[in-house]
TORKOL-672016 format. One record per residue (C-alpha): x, y, z. Coordinates in Angstrom, 1 decimal, always signed. Layout:
REC       X       Y       Z
REC       X       Y       Z
...
//
This chain:
REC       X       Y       Z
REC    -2.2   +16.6   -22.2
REC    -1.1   +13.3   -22.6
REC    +0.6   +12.1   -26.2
REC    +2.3    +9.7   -28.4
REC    +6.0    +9.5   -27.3
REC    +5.6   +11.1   -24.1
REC    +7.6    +9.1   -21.4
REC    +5.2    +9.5   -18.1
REC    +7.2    +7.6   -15.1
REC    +5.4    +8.2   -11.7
REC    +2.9    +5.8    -9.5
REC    +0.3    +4.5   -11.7
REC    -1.6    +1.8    -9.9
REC    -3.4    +1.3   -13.3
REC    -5.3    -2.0   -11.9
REC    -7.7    +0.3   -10.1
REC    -8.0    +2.6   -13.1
REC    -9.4    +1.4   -16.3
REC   -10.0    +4.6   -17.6
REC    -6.8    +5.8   -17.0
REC    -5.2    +2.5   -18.7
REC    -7.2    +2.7   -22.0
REC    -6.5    +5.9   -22.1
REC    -2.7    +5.7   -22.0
REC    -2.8    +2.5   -24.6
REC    -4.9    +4.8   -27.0
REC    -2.5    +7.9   -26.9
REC    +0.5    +5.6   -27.1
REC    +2.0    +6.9   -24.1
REC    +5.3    +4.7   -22.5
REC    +4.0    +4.2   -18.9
REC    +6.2    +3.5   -16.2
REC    +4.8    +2.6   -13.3
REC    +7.3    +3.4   -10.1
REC    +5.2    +0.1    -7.8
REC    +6.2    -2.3   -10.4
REC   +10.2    -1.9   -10.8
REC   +10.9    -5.2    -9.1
REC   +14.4    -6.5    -8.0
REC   +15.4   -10.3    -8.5
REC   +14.3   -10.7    -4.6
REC   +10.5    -9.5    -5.4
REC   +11.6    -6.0    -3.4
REC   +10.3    -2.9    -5.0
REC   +12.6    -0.5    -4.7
REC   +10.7    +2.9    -6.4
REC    +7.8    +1.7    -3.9
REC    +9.1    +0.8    -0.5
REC    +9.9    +4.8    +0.5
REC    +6.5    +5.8    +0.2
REC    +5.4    +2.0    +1.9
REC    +7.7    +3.5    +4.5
REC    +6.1    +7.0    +4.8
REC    +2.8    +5.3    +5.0
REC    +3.1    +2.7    +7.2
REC    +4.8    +4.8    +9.9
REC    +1.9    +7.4    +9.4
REC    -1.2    +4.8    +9.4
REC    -0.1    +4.2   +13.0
REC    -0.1    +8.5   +14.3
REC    -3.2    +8.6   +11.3
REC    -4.9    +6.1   +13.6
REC    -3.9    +7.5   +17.3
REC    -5.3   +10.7   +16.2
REC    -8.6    +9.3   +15.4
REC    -8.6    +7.1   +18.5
REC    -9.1   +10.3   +20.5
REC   -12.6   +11.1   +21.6
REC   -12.7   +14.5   +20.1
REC   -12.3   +12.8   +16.4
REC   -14.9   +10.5   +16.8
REC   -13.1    +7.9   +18.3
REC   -13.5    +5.4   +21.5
REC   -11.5    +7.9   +23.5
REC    -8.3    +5.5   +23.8
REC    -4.8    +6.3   +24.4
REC    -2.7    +3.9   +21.9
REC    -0.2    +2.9   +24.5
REC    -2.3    +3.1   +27.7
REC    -1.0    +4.0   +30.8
REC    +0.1    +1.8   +34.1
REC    -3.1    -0.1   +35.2
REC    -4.9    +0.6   +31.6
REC    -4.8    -1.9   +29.3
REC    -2.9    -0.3   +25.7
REC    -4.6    -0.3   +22.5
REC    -4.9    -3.6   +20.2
REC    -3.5    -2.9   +16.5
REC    -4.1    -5.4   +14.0
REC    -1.9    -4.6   +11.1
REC    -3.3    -7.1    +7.9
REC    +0.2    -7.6    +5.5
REC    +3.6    -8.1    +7.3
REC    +5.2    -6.5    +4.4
REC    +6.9    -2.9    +4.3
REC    +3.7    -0.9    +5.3
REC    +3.5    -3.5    +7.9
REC    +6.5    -4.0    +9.4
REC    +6.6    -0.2    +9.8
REC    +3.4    +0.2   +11.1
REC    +4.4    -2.4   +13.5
REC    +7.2    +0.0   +14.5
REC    +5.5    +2.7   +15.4
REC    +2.8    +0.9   +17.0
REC    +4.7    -1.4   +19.3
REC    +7.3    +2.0   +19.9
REC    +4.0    +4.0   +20.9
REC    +3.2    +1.1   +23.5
REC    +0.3    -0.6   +21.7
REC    -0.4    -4.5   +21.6
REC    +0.2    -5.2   +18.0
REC    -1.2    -8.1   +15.8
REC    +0.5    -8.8   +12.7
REC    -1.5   -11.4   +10.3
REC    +0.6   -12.5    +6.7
REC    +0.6   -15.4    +4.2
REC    +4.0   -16.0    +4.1
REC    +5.3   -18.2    +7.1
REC    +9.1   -17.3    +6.7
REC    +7.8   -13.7    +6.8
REC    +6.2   -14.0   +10.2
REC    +9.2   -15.9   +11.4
REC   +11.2   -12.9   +10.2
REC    +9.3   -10.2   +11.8
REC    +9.4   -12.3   +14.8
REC   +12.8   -12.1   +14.8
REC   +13.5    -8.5   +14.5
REC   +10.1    -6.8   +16.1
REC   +10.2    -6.8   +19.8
REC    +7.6    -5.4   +22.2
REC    +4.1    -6.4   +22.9
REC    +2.9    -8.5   +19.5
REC    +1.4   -11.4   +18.2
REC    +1.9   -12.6   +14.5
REC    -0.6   -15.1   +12.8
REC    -0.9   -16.9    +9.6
REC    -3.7   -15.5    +7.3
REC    -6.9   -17.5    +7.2
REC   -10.4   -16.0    +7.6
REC   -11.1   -17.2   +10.9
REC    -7.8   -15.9   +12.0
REC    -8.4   -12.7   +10.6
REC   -11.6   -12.5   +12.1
REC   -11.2   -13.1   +15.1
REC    -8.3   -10.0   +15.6
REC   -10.1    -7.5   +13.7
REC   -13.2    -8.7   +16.2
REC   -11.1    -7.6   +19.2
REC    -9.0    -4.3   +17.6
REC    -9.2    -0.7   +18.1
REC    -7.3    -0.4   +15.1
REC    -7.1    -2.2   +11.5
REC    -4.0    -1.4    +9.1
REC    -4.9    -3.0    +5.5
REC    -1.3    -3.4    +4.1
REC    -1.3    -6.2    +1.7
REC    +0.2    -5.5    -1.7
REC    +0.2    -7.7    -5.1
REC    +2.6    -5.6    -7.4
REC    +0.7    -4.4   -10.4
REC    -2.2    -6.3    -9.3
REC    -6.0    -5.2    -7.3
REC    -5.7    -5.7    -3.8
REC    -7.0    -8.7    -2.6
REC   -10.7    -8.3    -0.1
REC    -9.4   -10.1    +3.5
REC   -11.4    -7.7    +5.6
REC   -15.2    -8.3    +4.8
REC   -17.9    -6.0    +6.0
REC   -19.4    -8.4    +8.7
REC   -16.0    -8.3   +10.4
REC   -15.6    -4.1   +10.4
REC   -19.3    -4.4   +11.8
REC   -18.3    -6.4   +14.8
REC   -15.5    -4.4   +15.7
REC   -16.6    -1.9   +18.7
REC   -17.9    +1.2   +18.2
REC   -15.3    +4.5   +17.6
REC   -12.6    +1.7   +16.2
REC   -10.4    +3.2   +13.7
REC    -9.5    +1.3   +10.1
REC    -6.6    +2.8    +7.9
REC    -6.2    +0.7    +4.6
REC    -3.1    +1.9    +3.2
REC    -3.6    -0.2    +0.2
REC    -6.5    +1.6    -0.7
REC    -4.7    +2.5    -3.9
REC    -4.6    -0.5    -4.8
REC    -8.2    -1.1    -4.3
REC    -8.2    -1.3    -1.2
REC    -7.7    -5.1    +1.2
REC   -10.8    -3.7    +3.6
REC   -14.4    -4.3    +1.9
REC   -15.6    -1.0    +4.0
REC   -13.1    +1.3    +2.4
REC   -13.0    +4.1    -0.5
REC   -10.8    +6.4    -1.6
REC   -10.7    +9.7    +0.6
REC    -8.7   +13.1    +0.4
REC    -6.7   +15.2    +2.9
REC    -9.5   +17.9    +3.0
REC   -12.2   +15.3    +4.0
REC    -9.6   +12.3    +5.0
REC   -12.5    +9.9    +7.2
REC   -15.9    +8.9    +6.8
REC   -17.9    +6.5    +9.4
REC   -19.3    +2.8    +8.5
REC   -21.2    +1.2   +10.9
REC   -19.8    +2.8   +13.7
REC   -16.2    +2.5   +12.8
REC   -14.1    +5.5   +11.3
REC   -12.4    +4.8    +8.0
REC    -9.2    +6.6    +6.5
REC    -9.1    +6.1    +3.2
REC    -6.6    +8.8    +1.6
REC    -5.0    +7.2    -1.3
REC    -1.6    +9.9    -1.1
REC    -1.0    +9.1    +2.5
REC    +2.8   +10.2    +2.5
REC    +1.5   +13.8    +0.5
REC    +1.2   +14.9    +4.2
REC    +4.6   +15.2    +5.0
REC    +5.9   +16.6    +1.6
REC    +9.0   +17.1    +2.6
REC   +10.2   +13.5    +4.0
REC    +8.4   +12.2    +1.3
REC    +9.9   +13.7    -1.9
REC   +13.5   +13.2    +0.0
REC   +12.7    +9.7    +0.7
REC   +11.4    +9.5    -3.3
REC   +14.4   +11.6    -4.8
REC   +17.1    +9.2    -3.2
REC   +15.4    +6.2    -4.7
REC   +14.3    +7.3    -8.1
REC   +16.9    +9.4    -9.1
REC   +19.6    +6.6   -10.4
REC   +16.8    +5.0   -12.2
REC   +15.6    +8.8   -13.9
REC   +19.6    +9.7   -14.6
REC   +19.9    +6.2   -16.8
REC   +17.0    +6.8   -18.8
REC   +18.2   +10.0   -19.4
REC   +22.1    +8.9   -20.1
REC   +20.6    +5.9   -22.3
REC   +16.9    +7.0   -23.5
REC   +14.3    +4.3   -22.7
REC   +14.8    +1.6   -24.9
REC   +18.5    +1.0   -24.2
REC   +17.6    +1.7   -20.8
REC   +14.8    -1.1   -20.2
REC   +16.9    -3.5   -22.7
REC   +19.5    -3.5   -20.4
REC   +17.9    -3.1   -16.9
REC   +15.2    -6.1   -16.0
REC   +14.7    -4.8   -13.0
REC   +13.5    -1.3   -14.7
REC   +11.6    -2.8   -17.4
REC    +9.1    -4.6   -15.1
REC    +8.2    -1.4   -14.6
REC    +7.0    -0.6   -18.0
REC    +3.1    -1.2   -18.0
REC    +2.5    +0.4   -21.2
REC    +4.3    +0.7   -24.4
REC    +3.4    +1.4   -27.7
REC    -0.5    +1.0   -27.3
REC    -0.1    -2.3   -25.3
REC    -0.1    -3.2   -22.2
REC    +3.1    -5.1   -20.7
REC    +2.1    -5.4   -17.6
REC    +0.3    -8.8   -17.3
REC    -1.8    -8.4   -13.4
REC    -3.2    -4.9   -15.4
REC    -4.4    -6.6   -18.5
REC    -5.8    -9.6   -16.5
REC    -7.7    -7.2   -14.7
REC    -9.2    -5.6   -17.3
REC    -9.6    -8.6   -19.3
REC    -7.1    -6.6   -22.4
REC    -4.4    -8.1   -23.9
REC    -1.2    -8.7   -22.7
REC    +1.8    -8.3   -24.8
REC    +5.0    -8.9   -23.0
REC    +7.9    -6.2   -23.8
REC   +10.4    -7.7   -24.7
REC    +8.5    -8.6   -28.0
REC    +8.0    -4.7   -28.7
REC   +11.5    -3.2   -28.2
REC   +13.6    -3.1   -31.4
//
């Protein structure tokens, strides 16, 4: 159904999707990815609701799960008095993170937050309070919490872009049997060597001994908060492409252009065409 001239603007994650990508370059479609509208401060406005949704829900995703009757180790997130809690180690200190975090640290867990980005963790430090740890990103690092965790959040993002691997295999397998993983960025590829995409009817699969939630439409569980939380951030942004039509539109909004990852049979969206080793044409040089 798709067609030359048609104006498609929803979540597109096109780096995990070569398929879909060729296919919208060869019908000529304008593709407007919602995860790549970027403000001046690298935030991601059309993104961050569902990031929100998600990360809150990776955290009662992975409680659930925990329980014996799921397949889990039996544990109670937060423990009880005498009982040691639940470790969480949540892999990106960005939106999905921080949120995670949240919920986590609310539910009584001990949390482990692992980032890049130094001023982030000094950030997080600042604002999270509770029972947590934060450490800079480095393989041993990284090893050595998922080696002791009940649970593993994958949240790292690269707009636009594949998700980078941090988790390997070896280190799922040394986690303890009945753990739960829950790699949000599975959309994006995935950061967890272990996972694949899953659905809602059939949301976990098991990988050497450890459960894995894979569902790429996480926030599709709770329709309702979700296509509030959605509305209130894409509506402005729909309402001045209608008002303006798209090329006034993008010509006069940065921040909406960075969303356009194809126009016109190219793509304009540089970590997609690096991925697929296309061509990259940027969009400014197409627009009249």
């Amino acid at each position: 159904m798709l067609r030359e001239g048609q104006l498609l603007c929803t979540y597109l994650h096109l780096a995990t999707n070569e398929h879909l990508t060729r296919m919208l370059m060869e019908r000529k479609v304008t593709a407007l990815a919602y995860e790549t509208v970027e403000l001046e401060n690298g935030e991601l406005p059309l993104l961050t609701p569902m990031s929100e949704v998600a990360g809150r829900m990776a955290i009662q995703v992975a409680a659930h799960y925990l329980e014996k009757t799921c397949g889990g180790r039996g544990k109670l997130l937060g423990g009880v008095p005498g009982v040691r809690p639940a470790t969480v180690t949540i892999v990106g200190g960005g939106t999905v993170g921080i949120n995670a975090a949240k919920i986590a640290l609310g539910m009584g867990a001990h949390v482990v937050i692992v980032d890049i980005n130094p001023v982030r963790l000094r950030y997080l430090d600042e604002v999270l309070h509770g029972n947590f740890t934060t450490l800079s990103s480095n393989r041993r690092n990284i090893a050595e919490a998922i080696h002791v965790s009940d649970v593993v959040v994958g949240a790292v993002l690269i707009p636009g872009a594949r998700a980078p691997r941090l988790v390997t295999r070896e280190m799922v397998a040394g986690m303890t049997h009945g753990s739960v993983v829950v790699d949000v960025a599975v959309d994006q590829g995935g950061c967890i060597e272990t996972i694949r995409p899953t659905s809602h009817s059939e949301p976990v699969y098991e990988l050497d001994g450890v459960l894995h939630y894979g569902v790429t439409n996480m926030p599709g569980a709770v329709p309702r908060t979700s296509t509030y939380a959605l509305t209130n951030a894409t509506l402005p942004y729909a309402l001045r492409l209608a008002a303006q039509g798209f090329e006034d539109a993008v010509a006069s909004d940065p921040v909406l252009a960075k969303g356009v990852n194809v126009y016109q049979g190219q793509i304009t969206c540089s970590p997609v065409a690096e991925t697929f080793g296309l061509g990259y044409k940027p969009l400014s040089e197409l627009l009249p």
